[in-house]
C-alpha positions in Angstrom: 22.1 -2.7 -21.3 20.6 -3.8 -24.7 18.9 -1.4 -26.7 16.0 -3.0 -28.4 14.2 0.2 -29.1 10.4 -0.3 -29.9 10.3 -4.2 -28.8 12.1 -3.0 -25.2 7.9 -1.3 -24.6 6.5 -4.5 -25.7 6.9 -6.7 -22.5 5.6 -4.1 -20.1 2.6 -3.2 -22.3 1.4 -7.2 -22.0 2.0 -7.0 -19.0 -0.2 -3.9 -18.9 -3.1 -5.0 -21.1 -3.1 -8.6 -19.5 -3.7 -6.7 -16.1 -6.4 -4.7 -17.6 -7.8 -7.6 -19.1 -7.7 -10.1 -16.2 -7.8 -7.8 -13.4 -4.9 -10.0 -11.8 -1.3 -8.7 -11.3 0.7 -11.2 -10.9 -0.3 -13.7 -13.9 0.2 -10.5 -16.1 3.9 -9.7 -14.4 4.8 -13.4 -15.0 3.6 -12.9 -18.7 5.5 -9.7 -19.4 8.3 -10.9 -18.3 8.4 -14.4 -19.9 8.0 -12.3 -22.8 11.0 -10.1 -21.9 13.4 -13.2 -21.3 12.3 -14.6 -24.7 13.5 -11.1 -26.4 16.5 -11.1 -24.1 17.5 -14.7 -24.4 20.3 -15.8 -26.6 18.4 -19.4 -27.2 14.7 -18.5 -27.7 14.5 -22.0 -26.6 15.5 -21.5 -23.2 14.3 -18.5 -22.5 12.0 -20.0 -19.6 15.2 -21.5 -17.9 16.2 -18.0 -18.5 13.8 -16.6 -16.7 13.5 -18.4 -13.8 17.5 -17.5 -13.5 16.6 -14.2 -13.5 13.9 -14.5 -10.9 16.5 -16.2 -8.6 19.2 -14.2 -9.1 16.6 -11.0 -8.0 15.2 -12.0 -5.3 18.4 -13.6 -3.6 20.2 -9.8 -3.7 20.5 -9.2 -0.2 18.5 -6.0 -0.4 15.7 -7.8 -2.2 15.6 -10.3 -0.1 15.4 -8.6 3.1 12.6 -6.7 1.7 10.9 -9.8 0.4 11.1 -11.4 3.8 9.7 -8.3 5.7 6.6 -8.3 3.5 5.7 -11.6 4.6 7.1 -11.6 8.5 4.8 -8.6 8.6 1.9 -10.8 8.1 3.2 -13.3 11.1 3.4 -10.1 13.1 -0.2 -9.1 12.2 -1.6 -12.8 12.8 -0.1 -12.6 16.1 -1.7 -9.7 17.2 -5.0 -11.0 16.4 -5.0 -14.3 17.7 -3.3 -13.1 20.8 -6.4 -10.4 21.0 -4.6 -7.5 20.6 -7.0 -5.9 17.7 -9.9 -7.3 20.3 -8.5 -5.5 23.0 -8.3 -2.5 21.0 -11.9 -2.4 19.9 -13.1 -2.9 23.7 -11.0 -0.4 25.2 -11.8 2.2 22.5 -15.0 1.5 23.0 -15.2 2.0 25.9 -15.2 5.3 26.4 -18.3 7.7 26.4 -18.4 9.7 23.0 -21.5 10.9 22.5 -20.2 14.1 19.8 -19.3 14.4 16.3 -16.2 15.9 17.3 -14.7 13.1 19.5 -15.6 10.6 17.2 -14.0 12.7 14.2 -10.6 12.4 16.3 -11.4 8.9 17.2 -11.9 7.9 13.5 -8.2 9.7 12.9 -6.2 8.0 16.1 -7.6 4.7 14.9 -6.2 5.1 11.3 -2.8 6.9 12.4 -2.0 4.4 14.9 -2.6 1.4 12.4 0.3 1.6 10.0 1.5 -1.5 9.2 -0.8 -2.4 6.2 -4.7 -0.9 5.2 -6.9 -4.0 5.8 -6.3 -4.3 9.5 -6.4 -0.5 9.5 -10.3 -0.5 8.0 -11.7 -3.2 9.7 -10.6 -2.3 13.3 -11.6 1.2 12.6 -15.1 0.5 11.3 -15.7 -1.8 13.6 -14.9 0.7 16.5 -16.6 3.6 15.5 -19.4 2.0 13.4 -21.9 2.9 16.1 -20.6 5.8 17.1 -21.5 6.7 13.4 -25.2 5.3 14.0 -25.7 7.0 17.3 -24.7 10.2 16.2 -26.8 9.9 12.7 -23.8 9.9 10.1 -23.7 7.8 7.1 -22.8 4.8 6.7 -21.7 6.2 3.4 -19.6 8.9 4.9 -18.2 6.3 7.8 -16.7 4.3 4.8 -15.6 7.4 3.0 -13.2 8.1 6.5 -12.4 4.0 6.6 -11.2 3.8 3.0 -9.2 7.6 2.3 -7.5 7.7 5.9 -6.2 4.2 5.8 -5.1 4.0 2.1 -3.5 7.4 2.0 -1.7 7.3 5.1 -0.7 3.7 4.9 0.6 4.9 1.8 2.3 7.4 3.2 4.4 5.7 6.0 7.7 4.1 5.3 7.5 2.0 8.3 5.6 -0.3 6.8 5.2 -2.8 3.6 4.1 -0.1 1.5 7.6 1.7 2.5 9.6 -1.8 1.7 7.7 -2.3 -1.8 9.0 1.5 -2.8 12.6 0.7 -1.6 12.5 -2.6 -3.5 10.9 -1.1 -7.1 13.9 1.8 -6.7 16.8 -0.2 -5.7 15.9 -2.7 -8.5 16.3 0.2 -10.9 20.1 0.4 -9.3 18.8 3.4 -7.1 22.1 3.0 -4.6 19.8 5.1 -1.8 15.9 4.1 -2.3 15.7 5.3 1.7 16.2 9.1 0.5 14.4 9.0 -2.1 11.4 7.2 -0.8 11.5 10.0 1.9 12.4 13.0 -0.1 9.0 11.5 -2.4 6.4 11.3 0.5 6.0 15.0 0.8 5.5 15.5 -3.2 2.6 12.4 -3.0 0.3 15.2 -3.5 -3.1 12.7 -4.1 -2.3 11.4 -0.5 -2.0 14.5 1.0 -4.8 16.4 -0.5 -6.9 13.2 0.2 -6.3 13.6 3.9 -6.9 17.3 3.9 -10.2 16.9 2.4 -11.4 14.5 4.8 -10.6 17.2 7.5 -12.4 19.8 5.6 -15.0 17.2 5.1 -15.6 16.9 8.9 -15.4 20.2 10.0 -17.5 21.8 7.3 -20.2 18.9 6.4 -19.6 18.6 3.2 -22.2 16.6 1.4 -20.7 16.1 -2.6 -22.1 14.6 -5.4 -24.2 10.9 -4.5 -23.1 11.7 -0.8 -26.8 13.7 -0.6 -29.1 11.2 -1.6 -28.2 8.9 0.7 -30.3 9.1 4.3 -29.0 10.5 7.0 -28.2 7.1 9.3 -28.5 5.0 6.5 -27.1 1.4 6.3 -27.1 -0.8 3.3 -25.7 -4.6 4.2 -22.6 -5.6 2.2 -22.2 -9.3 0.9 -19.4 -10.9 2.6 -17.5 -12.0 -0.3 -14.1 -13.2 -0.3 -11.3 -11.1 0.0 -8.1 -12.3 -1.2 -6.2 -9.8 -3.4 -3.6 -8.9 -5.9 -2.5 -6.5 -3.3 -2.0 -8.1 -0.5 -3.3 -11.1 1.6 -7.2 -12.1 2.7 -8.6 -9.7 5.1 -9.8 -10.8 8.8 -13.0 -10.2 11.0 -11.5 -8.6 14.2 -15.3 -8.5 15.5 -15.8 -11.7 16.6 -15.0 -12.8 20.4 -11.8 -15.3 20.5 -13.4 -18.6 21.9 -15.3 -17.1 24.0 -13.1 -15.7 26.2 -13.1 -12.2 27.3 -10.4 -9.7 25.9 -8.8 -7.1 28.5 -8.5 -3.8 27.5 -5.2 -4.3 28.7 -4.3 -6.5 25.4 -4.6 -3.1 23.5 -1.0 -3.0 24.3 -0.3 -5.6 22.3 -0.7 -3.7 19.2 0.6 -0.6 20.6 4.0 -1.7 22.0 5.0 -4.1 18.8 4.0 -0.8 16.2 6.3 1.4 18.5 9.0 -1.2 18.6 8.9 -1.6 15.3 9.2 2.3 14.1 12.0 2.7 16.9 14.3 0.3 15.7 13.8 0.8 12.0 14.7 4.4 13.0 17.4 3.6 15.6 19.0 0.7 12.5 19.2 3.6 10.1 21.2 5.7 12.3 23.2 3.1 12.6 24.1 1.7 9.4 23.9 5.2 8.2 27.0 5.9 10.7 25.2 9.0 12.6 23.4 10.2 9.7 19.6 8.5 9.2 18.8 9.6 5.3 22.6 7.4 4.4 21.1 4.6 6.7 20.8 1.1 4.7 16.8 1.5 4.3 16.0 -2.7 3.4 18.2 -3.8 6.3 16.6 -1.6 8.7 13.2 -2.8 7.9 13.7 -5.9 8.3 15.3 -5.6 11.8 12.7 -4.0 12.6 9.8 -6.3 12.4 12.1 -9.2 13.5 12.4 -6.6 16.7 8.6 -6.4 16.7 7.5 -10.1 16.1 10.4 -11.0 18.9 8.9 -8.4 21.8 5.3 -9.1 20.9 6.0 -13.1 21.6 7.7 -12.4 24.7 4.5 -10.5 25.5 2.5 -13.5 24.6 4.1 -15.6 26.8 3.0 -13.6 30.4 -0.6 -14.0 29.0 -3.1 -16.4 31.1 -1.8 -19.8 29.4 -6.1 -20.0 28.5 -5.6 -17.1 26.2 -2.5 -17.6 24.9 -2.3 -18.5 21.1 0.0 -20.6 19.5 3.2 -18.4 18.8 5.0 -20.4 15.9 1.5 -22.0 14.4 0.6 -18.1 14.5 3.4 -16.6 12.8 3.4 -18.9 10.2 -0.1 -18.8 9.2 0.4 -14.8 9.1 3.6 -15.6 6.6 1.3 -17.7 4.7 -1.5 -15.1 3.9 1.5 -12.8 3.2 3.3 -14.7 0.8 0.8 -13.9 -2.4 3.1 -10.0 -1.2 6.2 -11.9 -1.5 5.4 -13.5 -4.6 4.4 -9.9 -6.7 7.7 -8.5 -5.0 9.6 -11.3 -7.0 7.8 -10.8 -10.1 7.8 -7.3 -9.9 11.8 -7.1 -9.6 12.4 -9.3 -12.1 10.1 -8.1 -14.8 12.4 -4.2 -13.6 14.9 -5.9 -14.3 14.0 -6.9 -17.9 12.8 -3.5 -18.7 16.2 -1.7 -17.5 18.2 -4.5 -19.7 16.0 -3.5 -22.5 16.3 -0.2 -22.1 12.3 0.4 -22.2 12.2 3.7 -20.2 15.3 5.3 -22.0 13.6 4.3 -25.3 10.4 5.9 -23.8 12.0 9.0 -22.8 13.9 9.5 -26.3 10.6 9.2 -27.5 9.0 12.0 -25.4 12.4 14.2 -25.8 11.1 17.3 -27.8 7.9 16.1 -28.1 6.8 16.6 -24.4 8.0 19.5 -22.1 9.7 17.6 -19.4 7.9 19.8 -16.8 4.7 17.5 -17.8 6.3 14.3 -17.3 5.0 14.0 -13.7 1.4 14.6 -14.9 1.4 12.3 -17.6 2.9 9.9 -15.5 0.0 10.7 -12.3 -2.4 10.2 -15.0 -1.4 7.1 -16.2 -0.9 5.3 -13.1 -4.3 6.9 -12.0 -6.4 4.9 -15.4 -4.2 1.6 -14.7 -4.9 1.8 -11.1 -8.9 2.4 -11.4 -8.7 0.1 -14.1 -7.3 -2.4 -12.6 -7.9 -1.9 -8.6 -4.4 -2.6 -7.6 -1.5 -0.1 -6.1 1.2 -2.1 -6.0 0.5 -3.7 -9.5 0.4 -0.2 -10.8 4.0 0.9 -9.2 5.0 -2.4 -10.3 4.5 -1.1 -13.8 4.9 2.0 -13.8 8.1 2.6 -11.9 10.7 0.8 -13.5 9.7 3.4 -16.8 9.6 6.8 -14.1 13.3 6.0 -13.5 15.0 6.2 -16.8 12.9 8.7 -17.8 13.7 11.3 -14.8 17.8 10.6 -15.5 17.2 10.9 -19.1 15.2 13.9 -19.4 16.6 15.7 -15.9 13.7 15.3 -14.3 14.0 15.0 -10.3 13.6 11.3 -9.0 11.5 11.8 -6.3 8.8 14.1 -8.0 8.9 11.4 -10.9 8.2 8.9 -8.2 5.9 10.4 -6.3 3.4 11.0 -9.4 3.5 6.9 -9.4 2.6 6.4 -6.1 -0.1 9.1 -6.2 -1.6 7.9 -9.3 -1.5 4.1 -8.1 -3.3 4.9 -4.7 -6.1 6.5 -6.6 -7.2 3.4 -8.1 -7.1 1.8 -5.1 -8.7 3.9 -2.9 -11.8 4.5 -5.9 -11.8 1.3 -8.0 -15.0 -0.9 -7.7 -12.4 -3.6 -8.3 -10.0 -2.7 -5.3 -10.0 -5.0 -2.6 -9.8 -2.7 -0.1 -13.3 -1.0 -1.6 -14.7 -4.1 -0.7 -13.2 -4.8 2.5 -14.1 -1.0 3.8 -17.8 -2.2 2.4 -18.2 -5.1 4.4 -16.2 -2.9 7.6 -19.0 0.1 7.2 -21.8 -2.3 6.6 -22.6 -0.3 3.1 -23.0 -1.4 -0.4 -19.7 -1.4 -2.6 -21.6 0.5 -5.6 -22.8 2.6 -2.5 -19.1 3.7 -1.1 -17.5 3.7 -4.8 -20.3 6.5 -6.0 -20.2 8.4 -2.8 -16.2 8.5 -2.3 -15.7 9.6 -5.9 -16.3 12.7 -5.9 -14.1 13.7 -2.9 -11.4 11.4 -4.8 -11.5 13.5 -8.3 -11.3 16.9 -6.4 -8.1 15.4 -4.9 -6.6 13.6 -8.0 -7.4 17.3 -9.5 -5.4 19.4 -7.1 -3.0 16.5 -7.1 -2.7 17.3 -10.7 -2.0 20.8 -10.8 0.4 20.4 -7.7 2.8 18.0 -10.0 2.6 20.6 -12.9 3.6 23.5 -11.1 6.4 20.9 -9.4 7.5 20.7 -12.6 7.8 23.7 -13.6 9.9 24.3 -10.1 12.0 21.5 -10.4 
């Protein structure tokens, strides 16, 4: 490690300011850490070679790698599903039944979001557009509808390690030289304290009624049209319409099962892989590995599905998976970037200068506040999760070793603070894909949701002091 003291915080914080700036990730990682490789590099003239060496020595580590690759064969595995009319299937078979309650709908709205855990955008859209006139029949908001869409499918999403979100953590920690990012992704989920209290509110939100803040002056019932705008992100890859019919043809509630079988697949042999690579014990199990098995497992029994389909509403298998990979890759690319710039900043010794900095100054019990609160401006700021951890993590992990402070809380504080963003920003994708999903106004869902998110981000807040102070 070379100790470059104040220059080692320089990369990161272009990085930072470019993402703030820009509101786009992955220009800003490439910057930061072109500027790290030309501090780094012996011959300031090659310090682009440099990088690039760098880039491709990172993402061809096994572990890497196999993470890499899941993010994308994730979005083959999603594509699938929809063009085979799996989501479609869903939708009709949900629908189908005869809720005519708050109550039912309330536990619809929640089996709809814990069942979809794979990533958030397919989560919102098939949920909105299942309940979404449940909503209107029973005269709830279209404001509180997209309240439910955004906070259940962000926060639990982000929860999950079963899914990209879970591979993205494992790859940030193991490119810090974390030997078991498994364990400590796990041992972090139950400290993610804006996640949890996010989903507690929303229960205590149903059952009591609660009406905070711009929530009141909206109409009971009332629906404001989105604009369909584009949706390609920083986060992740463009969002689809599940509510359209495929060509025409009808969808069987029977091809529900086609979501259903591939999810549970897919959690059974990531669980059944880290038994076994764990020899017998699951929290030693090799974490990357397992993921990827497991949506190779997944993408291998859904096909095999496909093929006893009527050959008229069979999709295209390979022409499927690949376009999926494709809308995924933009994931694969920030995964890259994100490693490498890591990378840079644990050669420069950036989050051991940090920490030397805050040594004495700072009580290290308030070192996973500061660090919630800091991820929770970039995020808003910027609208991205995964941008924020990208950032933000590879500083958390020096600092916890140098100043004592337990890894998982540490990490956990990131993660909280960088789902905040995205689940309030008016620049988060996913605010505008749960816009367009509810059929409300992004201003409209931003201004109403807030207030539910700062209560949350406030408990949050107190919950990672008095962590502290226990840790």
């Amino acid at each position: 490690m070379t100790n470059l003291g104040l220059l080692s915080i320089l990369p990161p914080l272009i990085a930072l300011g470019l993402a703030l700036w820009k509101k786009k990730i992955i220009p800003a990682l490439l910057v930061g850490g072109l500027a790290a490789a030309l501090l780094l590099s012996v011959s300031k003239w090659a310090f682009i070679v440099d990088y690039l060496e760098r880039v491709i020595r990172v993402t061809g580590n096994r572990g890497n790698l196999q993470l890499i690759l899941f993010g994308v064969l994730v979005g083959g595995l999603i594509k699938l599903m929809e063009n085979s009319g799996g989501f479609k299937g869903m939708i009709q078979l949900l629908e189908s039944m005869n809720i005519r309650t708050k109550r039912p709908v309330f536990l619809l709205t929640w089996a709809i979001g814990l069942l979809m855990i794979l990533e958030n955008y397919s989560n919102i859209m098939v949920n909105g557009t299942t309940v979404g006139s449940l909503y209107d029949r029973l005269g709830i908001p279209r404001a509180k509808l997209a309240y439910f869409l955004h906070s259940i499918s962000i926060n639990w999403v982000a929860i999950i390690v079963f899914n990209s979100w879970g591979a993205f953590y494992m790859t940030l920690l193991a490119g810090q030289g974390i030997q078991n990012p498994f364990r400590v992704v796990v041992s972090a989920m139950p400290m993610n304290f804006y996640c949890i209290t996010s989903l507690i509110m929303i229960v205590l939100t149903m059952v009591f009624g609660w009406n905070l803040g711009a929530m009141k002056k909206y109409a009971v019932g009332s629906r404001q049209s989105a604009v369909d705008v584009p949706r390609t992100t920083d986060n992740g890859p463009p969002t689809t319409d599940h509510r359209q019919p495929s060509q025409g043809l009808p969808v069987l509630k029977s091809h529900s099962l086609l979501v259903i079988i591939p999810v549970l697949v897919l959690v059974a042999t990531m669980l059944l892989s880290l038994v076994v690579t764990g020899k017998g014990s699951m929290m030693k199990g090799d974490g990357t590995a397992s993921v990827f098995y497991a949506v190779l497992a997944a993408i291998a029994v859904l096909a095999l599905m496909v093929q006893f389909m009527p050959k008229a509403q069979r999709p295209d298998i390979e022409k499927s998976v690949y376009t999926g990979i494709g809308d995924f890759m933009e994931v694969g690319i920030l995964l890259a970037l994100a490693l490498t710039l890591g990378s840079l900043c644990k050669e420069m010794g950036t989050g051991y200068y940090i920490a030397g900095l805050a040594s004495g100054n700072v009580p290290g019990f308030l070192m996973p506040l500061i660090f919630f609160f800091v991820s929770c401006l970039i995020s808003f700021a910027t609208g991205t999760s995964y941008g924020t951890f990208s950032i933000m993590v590879p500083l958390a992990v020096p600092v916890a070793q140098a100043m004592n402070i337990p890894l998982p809380l540490m990490f956990a504080a990131c993660v909280s603070g960088g789902v905040f963003g995205d689940n309030t920003s008016p620049f988060s994708d996913t605010s505008v894909v749960t816009a367009i999903s509810a059929k409300t106004g992004v201003v409209e869902h931003v201004e109403t949701q807030l207030p539910y998110a700062l209560i949350s981000a406030s408990l949050a807040g107190v919950m990672f002091v008095v962590a502290g102070l226990l840790a």
